[in-house]
C-alpha positions as CSV (number, residue, x, y, z in Angstrom):
1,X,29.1,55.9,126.2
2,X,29.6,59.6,125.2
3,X,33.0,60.9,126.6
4,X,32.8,64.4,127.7
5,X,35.9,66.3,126.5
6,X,38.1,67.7,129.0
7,X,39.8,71.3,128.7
8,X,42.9,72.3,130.3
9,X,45.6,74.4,130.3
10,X,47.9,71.7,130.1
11,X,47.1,68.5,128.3
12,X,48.6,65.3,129.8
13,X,49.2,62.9,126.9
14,X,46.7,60.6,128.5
15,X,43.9,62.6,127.0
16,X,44.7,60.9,123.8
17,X,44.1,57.8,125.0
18,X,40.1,58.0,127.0
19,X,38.0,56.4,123.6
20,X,40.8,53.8,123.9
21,X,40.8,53.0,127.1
22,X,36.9,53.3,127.8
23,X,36.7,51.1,125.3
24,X,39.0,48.8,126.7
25,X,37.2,48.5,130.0
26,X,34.0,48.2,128.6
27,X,35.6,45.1,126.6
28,X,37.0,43.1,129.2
29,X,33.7,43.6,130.8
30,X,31.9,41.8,128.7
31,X,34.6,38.8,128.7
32,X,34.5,39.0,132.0
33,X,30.8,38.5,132.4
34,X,30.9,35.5,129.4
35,X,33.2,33.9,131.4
36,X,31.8,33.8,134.9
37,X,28.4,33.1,132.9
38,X,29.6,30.2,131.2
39,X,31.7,28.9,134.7
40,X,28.2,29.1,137.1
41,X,26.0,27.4,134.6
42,X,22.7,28.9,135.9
43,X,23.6,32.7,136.7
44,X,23.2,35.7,134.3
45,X,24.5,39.6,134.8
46,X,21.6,42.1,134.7
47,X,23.2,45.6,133.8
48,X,22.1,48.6,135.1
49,X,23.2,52.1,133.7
50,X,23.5,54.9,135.7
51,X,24.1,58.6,134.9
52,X,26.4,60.6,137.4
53,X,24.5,64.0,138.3
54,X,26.0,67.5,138.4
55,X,24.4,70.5,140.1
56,X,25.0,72.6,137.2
57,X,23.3,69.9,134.9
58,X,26.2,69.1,132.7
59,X,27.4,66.2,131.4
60,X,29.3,64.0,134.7
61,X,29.5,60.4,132.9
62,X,28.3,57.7,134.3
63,X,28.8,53.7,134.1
64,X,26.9,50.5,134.2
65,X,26.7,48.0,136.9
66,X,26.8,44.0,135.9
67,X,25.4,41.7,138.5
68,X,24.8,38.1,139.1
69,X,24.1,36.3,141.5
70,X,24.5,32.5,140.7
71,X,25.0,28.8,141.4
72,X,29.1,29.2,141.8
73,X,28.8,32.8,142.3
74,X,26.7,33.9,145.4
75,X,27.3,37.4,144.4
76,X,29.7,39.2,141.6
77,X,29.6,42.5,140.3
78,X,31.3,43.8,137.3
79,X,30.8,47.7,137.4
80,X,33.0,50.2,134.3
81,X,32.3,53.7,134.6
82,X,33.5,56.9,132.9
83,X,32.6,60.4,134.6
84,X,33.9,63.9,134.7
85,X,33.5,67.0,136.9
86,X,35.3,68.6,140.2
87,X,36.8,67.4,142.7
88,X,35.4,68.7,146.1
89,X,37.9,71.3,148.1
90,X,38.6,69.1,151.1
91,X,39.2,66.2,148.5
92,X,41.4,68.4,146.4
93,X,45.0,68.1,148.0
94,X,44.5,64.2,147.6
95,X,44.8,64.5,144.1
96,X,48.0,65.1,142.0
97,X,46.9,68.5,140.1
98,X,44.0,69.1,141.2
99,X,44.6,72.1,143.7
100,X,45.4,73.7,140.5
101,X,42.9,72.4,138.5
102,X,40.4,70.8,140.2
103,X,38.7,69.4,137.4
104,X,39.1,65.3,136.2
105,X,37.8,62.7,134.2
106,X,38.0,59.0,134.9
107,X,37.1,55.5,133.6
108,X,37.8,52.5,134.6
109,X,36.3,49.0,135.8
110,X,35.8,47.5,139.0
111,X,34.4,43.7,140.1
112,X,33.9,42.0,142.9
113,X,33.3,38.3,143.6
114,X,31.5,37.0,146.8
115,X,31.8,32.7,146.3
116,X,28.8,30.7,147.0
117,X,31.2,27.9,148.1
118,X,33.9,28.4,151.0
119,X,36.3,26.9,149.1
120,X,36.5,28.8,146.3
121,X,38.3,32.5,147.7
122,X,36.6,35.4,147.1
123,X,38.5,38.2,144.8
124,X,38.7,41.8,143.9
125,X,40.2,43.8,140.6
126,X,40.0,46.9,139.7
127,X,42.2,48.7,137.0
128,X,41.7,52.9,135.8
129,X,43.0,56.1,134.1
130,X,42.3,59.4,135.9
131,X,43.2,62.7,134.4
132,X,43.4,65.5,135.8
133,X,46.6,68.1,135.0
134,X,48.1,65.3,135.3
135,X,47.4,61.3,133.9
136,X,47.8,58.2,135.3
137,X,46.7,54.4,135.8
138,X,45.5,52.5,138.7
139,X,44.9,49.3,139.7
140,X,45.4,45.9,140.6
141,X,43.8,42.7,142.5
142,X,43.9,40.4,145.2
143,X,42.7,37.4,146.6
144,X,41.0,36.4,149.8
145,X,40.0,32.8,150.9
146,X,38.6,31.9,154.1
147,X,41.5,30.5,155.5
148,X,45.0,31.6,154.4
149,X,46.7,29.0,155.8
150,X,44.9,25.8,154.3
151,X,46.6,24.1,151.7
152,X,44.4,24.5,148.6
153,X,45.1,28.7,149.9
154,X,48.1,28.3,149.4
155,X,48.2,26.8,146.2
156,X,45.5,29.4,145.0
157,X,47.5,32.1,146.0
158,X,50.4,30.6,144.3
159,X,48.9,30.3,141.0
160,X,47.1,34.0,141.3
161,X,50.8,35.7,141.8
162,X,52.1,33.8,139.6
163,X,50.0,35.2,136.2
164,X,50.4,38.5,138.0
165,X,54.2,38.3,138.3
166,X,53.9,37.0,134.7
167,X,52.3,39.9,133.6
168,X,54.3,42.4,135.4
169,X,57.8,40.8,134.3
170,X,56.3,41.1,130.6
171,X,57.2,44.8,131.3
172,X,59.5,45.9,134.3
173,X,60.9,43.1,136.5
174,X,60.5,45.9,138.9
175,X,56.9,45.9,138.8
176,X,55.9,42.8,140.5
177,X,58.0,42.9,143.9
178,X,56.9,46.8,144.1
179,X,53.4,46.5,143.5
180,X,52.9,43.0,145.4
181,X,54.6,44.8,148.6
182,X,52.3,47.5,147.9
183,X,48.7,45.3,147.6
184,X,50.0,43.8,151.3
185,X,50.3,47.2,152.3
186,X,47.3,48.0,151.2
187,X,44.9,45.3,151.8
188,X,45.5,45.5,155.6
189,X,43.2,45.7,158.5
190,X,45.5,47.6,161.2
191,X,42.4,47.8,163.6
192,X,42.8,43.9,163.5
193,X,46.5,43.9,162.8
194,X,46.3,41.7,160.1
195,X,45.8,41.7,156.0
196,X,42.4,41.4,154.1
197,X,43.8,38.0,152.2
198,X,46.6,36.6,150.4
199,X,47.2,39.3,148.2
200,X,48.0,39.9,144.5
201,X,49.2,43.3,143.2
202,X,48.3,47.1,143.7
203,X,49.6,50.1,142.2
204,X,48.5,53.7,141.9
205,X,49.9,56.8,139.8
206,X,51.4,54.8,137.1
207,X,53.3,57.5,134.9
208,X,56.3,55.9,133.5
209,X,56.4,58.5,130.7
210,X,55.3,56.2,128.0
211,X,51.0,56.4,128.2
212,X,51.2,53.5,125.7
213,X,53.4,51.2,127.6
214,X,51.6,52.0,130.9
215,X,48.0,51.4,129.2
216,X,49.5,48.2,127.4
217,X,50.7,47.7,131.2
218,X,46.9,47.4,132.2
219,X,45.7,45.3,129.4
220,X,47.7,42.6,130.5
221,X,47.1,42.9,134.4
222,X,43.3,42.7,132.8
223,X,44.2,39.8,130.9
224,X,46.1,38.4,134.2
225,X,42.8,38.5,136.0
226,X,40.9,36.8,133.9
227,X,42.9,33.8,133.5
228,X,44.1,33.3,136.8
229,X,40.8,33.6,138.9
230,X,39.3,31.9,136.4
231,X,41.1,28.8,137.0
232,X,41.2,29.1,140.2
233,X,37.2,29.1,140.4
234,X,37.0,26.0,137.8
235,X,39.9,24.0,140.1
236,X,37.6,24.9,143.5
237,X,33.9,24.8,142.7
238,X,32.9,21.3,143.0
239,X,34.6,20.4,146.4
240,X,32.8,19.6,149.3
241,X,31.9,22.1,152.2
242,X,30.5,21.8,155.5
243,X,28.6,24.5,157.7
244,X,31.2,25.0,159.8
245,X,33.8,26.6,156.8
246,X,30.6,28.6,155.6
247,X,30.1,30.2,159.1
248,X,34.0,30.8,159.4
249,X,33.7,32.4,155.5
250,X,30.9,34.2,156.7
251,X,32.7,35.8,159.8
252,X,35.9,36.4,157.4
253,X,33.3,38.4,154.9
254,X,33.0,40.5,158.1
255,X,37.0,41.5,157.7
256,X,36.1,42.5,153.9
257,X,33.5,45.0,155.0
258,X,35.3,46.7,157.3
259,X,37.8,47.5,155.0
260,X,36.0,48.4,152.0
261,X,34.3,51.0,154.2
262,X,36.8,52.1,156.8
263,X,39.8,52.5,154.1
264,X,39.2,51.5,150.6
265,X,40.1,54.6,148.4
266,X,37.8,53.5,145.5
267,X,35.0,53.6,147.7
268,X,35.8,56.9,149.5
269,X,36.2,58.2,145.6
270,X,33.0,57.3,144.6
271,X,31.6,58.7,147.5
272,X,33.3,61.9,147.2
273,X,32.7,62.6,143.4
274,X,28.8,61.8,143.4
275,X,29.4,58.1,142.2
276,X,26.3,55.8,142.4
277,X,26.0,54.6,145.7
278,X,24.6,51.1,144.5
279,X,27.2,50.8,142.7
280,X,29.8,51.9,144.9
281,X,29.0,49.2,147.5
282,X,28.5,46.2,145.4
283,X,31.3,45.1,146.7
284,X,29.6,44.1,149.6
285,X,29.0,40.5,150.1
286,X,24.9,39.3,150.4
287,X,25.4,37.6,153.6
288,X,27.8,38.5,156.7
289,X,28.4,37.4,160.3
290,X,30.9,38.6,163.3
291,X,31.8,36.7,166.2
């Protein structure tokens, strides 16, 4: 994907760093993808690219959007994307430097997995580098099965922090208890007073100083991801279900919605810099229910 340069009076150091990290995304896409292929047996992503549009024609960026819909995985989407452009007035004091300069470029990747099986908890990651005056990374994920206090929940959600504190202690010992607080912050419902799942880790505005600790920071919250879900899927997949635990992961989908579009800032980013609306909202799952 062609990375359209970025001018600026003042350069953060993260500008060094967009091949790289485009790059990066775009890789753990594709092992990503391989993975979940080779775990559902039957399933296969289609990819469709997508080019941002601009009102005075110029280059915005754009991305690709993975899909698949499977045996295991009733639903996954594996989007990266890499745009450029303006940030709208009313979106502008959101933004570190962009009142000054309300131009940005971002890339980053974003999935979402929607389980055929009620058993097996459905999961979100997303990781990022925005630029605007300013640099920094994003990211994180979580995990949300249909009950939170059933046993095999808990010991999913146990294994998922666990390669996340892993990854996190591999570079601050700070960084997991922060971010962890954070994601159960975040990933809460306060219309319903109560969180989206069991958690994981979020963090935003990651600027430590060091670009190159902070991206090697996101490679292995990447690498976290891929392991730890993964297993998680393989451990789950083949156990038995009955009607009654899909209709209850079916109502819980319901909870997942409304967050995604009530308060999700990913979402309300897309939406707000000309994203793709398809793939904005494949984060939605195929099939919903409330009470």
């Amino acid at each position: 994907m062609t990375v359209k340069s970025f001018d600026s009076a003042a350069l953060p150091a993260h500008v060094a760093l967009r091949n790289q990290a485009c790059a990066w995304f775009e890789a753990l896409r594709d092992r990503i993808c391989a993975a979940f292929e080779a775990i559902d047996g039957e399933g296969h992503f289609e990819r469709t690219a997508w080019q941002r549009p601009t009102e005075d024609g110029s280059d915005g960026g754009g991305g690709v959007m993975s899909a698949m819909r499977g045996r295991v995985f009733e639903k996954v989407g594996v989007n990266v994307s890499t745009v450029s452009g303006e940030f709208s007035p009313e979106f502008r004091a959101q933004i570190p430097g962009a009142e000054q300069d309300p131009r940005f470029w971002a890339s980053g990747i974003s999935l979402v997995a929607h389980m055929r099986s009620p058993r097996v908890p459905a999961a979100h990651f997303n990781t990022r580098m925005l630029i605007t005056t300013k640099g920094w990374f994003g990211g994180g994920g979580d995990l949300t099965p249909m009950r939170l206090d059933a046993p095999e929940a808990i010991e999913d959600a146990a294994s998922f922090h666990a390669v996340f504190k892993a990854a996190c202690d591999r570079h601050d010992p700070a960084y997991y208890p922060d971010f962890k607080a954070w994601c159960d912050r975040y990933f809460f419902l306060p219309h319903r007073n109560e969180p989206r799942g069991a958690g994981g880790i979020f963090f935003d505005r990651l600027d430590t100083g060091s670009v190159e600790r902070d991206f090697a920071f996101v490679r292995d919250v990447g690498e976290a991801f891929l392991d730890g879900y993964s297993s998680i899927v393989r451990r789950r997949m083949y156990e038995p279900w009955t009607a009654a635990e899909r209709e209850h992961q079916l109502i819980r989908r319901g909870r997942y919605v409304e967050f995604n579009l009530i308060h999700d800032r990913g979402t309300l980013f897309g939406l707000k810099t000309g994203g793709n609306v398809e793939a904005i909202l494949m984060s939605l799952p195929p099939e919903v229910k409330w009470a």
